[in-house]
C-alpha positions, 0 to 999 in steps of 0.5 A: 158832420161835427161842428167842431173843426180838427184843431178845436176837438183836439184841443177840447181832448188835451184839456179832459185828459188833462190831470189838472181837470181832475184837481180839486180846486177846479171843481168850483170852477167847474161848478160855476162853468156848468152855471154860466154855460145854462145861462148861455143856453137860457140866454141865447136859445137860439144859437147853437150850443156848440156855436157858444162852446166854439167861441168860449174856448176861442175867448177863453185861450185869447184871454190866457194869452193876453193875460199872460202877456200882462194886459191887465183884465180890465183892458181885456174887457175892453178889447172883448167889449169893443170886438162884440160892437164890431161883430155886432155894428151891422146889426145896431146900424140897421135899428138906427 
């Protein structure tokens, strides 16, 4: 069973067929994805791969709308920043 849902496996296949994933200026980007991706794997060897990618690609098409939209990243940040501590706030209670 794929980890993936429906909606997530084709939008990953929109963004590989994409002719823009094969322009010139994306291989840097690419190059530092690949980095920031094993450092995930290093960082975080106990979840899922799959699980990180999921939440990447959700992060990374929030921040394009929210970007799009005009918030400046600073405040982007800050929202990322402050759904982490909701996410995490159990877990923090619980060391208190």
């Amino acid at each position: 069973m794929s980890k993936l849902t429906d909606d997530e496996r084709g939008d990953l296949a929109d963004i590989l067929a994409s002719p823009e994933l094969n322009h010139p200026r994306v291989h840097a980007d690419r190059e530092v994805g690949q980095q920031l991706a094993d450092f995930f794997r290093r960082d975080m060897p106990d979840v899922d791969e799959v699980v990180i990618g999921r939440v990447f690609l959700r992060a990374a098409v929030t921040m394009t709308q929210l970007g799009d939209a005009g918030m400046p990243v600073d405040q982007i940040a800050n929202i990322f920043t402050l759904s982490a501590l909701d996410l995490t706030a159990l877990e923090l209670a619980r060391e208190s």
